[in-house]
Each structure stands twice: as structure tokens, then as C-alpha cells.
C-alpha positions in Angstrom: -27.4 55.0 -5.5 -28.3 56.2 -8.8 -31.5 54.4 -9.3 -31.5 54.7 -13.6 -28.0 53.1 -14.0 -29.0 50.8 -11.7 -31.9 49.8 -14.2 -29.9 50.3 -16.8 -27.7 47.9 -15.6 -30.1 45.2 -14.5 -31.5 45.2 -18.4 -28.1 44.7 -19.6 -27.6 41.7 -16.8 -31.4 40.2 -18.2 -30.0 40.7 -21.8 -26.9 39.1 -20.6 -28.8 36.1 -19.1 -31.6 35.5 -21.5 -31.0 36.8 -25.0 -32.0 34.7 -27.7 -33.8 32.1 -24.7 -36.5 30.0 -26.6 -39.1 28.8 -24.5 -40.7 32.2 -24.5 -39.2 33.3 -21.0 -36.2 35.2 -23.0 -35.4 38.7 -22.9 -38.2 40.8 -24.5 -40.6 38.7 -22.1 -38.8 40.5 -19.2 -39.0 44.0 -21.2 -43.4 42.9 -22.2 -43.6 42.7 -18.0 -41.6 45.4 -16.7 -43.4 48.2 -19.4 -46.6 46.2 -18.1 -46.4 46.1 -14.8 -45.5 49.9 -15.0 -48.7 50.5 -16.9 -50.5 48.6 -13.9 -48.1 50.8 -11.3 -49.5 54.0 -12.6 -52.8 53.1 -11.5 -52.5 51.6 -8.0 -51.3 54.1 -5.6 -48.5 53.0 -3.1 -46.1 51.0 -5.8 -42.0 51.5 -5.3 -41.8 51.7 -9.2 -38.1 51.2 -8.8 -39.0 47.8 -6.6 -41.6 47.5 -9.5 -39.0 47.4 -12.7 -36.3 45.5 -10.8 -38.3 42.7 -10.1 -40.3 42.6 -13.7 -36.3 42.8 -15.6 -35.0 40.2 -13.4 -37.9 37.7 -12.3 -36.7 35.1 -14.8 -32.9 35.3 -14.9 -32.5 32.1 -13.1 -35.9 31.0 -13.4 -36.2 26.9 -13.4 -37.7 26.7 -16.5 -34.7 28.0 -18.6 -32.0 26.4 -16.2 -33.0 23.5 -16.1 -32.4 23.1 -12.2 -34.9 22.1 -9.4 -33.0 25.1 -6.8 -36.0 27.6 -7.0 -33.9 29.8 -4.7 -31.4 30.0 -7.4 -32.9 33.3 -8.9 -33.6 35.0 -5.9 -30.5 33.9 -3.8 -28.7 35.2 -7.3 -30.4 38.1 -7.9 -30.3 39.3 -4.3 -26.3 39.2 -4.6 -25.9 41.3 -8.1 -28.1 43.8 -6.4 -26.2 44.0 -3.3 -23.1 44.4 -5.9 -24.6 47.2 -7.6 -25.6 49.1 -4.4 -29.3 48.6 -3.7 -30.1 48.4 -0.4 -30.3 45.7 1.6 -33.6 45.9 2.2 -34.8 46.7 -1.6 -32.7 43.7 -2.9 -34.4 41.8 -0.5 -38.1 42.9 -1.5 -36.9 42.0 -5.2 -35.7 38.4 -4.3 -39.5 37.8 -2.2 -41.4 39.1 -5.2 -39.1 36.6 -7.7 -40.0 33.7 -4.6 -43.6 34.4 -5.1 -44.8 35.4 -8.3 -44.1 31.9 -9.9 -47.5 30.0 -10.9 -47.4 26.7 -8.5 -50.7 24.4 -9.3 -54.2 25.0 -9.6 -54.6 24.4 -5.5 -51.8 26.2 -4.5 -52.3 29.7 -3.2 -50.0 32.5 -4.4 -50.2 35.6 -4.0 -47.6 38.4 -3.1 -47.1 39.6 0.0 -46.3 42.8 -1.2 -48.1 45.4 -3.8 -45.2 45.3 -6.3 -45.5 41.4 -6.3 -49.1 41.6 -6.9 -48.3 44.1 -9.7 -45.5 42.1 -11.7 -46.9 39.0 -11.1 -50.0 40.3 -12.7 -47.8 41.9 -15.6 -46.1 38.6 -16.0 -49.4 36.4 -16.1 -50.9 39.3 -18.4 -47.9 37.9 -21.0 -49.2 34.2 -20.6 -52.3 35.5 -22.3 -53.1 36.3 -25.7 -51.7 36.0 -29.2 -47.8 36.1 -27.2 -49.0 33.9 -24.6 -50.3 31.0 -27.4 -46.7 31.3 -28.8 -45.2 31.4 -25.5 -47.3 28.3 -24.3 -46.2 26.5 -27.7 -42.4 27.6 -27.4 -42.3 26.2 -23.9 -44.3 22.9 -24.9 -41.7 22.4 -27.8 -38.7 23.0 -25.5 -40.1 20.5 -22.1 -40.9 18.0 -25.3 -44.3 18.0 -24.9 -47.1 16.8 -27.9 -48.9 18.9 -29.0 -52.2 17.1 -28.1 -53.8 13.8 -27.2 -57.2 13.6 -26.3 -56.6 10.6 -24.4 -54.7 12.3 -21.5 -57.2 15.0 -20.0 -56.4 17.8 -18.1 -55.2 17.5 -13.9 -55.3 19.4 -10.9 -52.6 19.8 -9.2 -53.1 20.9 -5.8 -49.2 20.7 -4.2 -46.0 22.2 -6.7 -44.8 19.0 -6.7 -47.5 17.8 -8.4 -47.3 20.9 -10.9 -43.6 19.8 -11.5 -43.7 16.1 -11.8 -46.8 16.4 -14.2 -45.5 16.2 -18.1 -48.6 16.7 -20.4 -49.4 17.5 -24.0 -49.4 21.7 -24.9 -53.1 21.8 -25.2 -53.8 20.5 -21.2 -51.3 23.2 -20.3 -54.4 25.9 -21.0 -56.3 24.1 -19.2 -54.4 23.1 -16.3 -52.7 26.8 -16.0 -53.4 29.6 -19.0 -57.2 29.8 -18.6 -57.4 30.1 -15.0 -54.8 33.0 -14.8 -57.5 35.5 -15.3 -59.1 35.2 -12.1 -56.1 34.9 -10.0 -55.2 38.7 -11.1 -54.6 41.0 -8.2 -55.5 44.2 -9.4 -58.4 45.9 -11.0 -56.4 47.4 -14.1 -55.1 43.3 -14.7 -58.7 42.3 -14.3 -59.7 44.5 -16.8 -56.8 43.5 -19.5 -57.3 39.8 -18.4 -60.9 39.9 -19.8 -59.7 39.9 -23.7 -56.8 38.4 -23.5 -58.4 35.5 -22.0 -61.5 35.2 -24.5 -58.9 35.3 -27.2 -56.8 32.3 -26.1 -60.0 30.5 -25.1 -61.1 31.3 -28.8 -57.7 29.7 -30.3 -58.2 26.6 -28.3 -61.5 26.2 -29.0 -60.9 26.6 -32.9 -57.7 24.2 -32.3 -59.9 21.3 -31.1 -62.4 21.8 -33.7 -59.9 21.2 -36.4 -58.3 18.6 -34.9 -62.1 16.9 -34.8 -62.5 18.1 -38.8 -65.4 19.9 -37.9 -64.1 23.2 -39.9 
């Protein structure tokens, strides 16, 4: 197996699948994560970075939120096949399809973290994108695309402690920071995340503090 036109390939499948996407889970997203979680690979010792790249291109391909479908299996019962097509192993298209199970943000109460390292380091990479100036446009894409207000200050922020709960709940933009963008930072696995996590985090919780103080008139 030639490992580089296997990648090569897989971007082309992601630019297939998610070109032009607008909730903010589209192509480049996929591109932000793998060259992230790369960044993150060089520093933890023990990473497949082939495992690593495969699973930050392809994480979203089928991912709920863009299909629209309540299968979450669909991406990694799909991925796992077009791997198996293009001559991975067995056993790496299998890693790739747990880390795609896994990585996916489920509720404030519901534990997830990866089994594996290369989990840990894309789901990192990928909650590193939620963050930030691209994660306020992200969250704002995806609020405009679910249909979601931008704000009421008479519905306040939930818990959700079960996925169901995290599915069923349909909130303004502004609770989705509170009920999932602000606590990413410490539910980073690895040290070098940590570390980016920090500014990222003070950034966004700088926009939404500035976005409530306007929408109060204060400034």
C-alpha cells in the first residue's frame, strides 16, 4: 500500500464529499484538523501519523450534522468500506472508523474520550477548530444552518448529561458556547492542545462577553 496516494486520495474523497458545505464542517475544516492534529502528532510520541491524517480528512464525510441523518454509524461504517477499497488494512480502516465513533462532542455529562492516542490527537485538533475567531464563525454558520436565533435571553443555557438530550435540545447560537464551545478547553487530551486551548478559549469567551454587552447597550 502506498500510503501518500492513499492520502491523496482520501482528500480528494473529503473534497468530493464536503466542498462548498456551509455549516462550517466543509472541506478546509477537515484540511484546519488534519495539519493540526499533525502539529499536535509531532509532539506526542507513539502517534500512527498515517492513522492520524486519515481520520482528521475523513472525520466528517458523513458526519450527522451535514447529512442530515440520525445513523451515527453512517460515517464510520462508510468510511471503513472506501478504505477497505483503497487497500488499507483491515485493521487500520478499522482504527480510523473508532476514532470517527469517538471523537464527536456528545453533552456536557457524557464522557468521551478516545480509546486510542490518534483519537485523542484529532479529536483535540478538531475541538481546537471550535475555538477562536474560525470557531465563532463556525458556531454562527452552524446556528444559521440548524435555524437557530441568534439569542434570547429568556432561554438559558442546559446540561445535557445523555446524547439524546444533546440532540433533541434546539437553542439559540449564543447557549451553544455555553452549553458546548467553552467547555472544550478542558476536555483537551494532550498537553500541546492544552496549551493552544488557553487563547483560543479567552478569545471566544471575549466575543461573547462583548456580544451580550451590546445586546444590553452597555457599549
Amino acid at each position: 500500500m502506498d500510503k501518500n496516494s492513499v492520502l491523496r486520495k482520501a482528500e480528494a474523497y473529503l473534497e468530493s464529499k464536503s466542498r462548498g458545505e456551509s455549516t462550517g464542517h466543509d472541506y478546509w475544516h477537515a484540511i484546519r484538523v488534519r495539519n493540526m492534529a499533525m502539529r499536535i502528532a509531532a509532539k506526542e510520541r507513539g502517534a500512527d501519523k498515517f492513522i492520524v491524517q486519515l481520520a482528521a480528512l475523513l472525520h466528517d464525510v458523513y458526519d450527522y450534522k451535514i447529512n442530515g441523518k440520525s445513523d451515527h454509524e453512517l460515517g464510520p461504517r462508510k468510511v471503513n468500506a472506501w478504505l477497505l477499497r483503497q487497500g488499507v488494512g483491515r485493521r487500520s480502516a478499522d482504527s480510523v472508523s473508532q476514532i470517527i465513533r469517538e471523537i464527536s462532542f456528545k453533552g456536557a455529562g457524557v464522557k468521551t474520550v478516545p480509546t486510542m492516542l490518534e483519537g485523542k490527537i484529532v479529536q483535540d485538533a478538531d475541538r481546537l477548530d471550535a475555538l477562536g475567531a474560525i470557531g465563532i464563525g463556525r458556531t454562527f454558520a452552524t446556528g444559521a444552518r440548524l435555524g437557530r436565533e441568534l439569542y434570547d435571553p429568556g432561554v438559558k443555557p442546559a446540561r445535557h448529561n445523555t446524547f439524546a438530550q444533546y440532540m433533541k435540545r434546539r437553542s439559540h447560537t449564543i447557549n451553544h458556547f455555553y452549553e458546548k464551545i467553552f467547555l472544550l478547553k478542558g476536555l483537551m487530551n494532550t498537553k500541546t492542545a492544552k496549551e493552544i486551548a488557553k487563547g483560543r478559549h479567552e478569545y471566544t469567551k471575549e466575543f461573547v462577553d462583548r456580544f451580550l454587552a451590546e445586546w444590553d447597550g452597555e457599549i
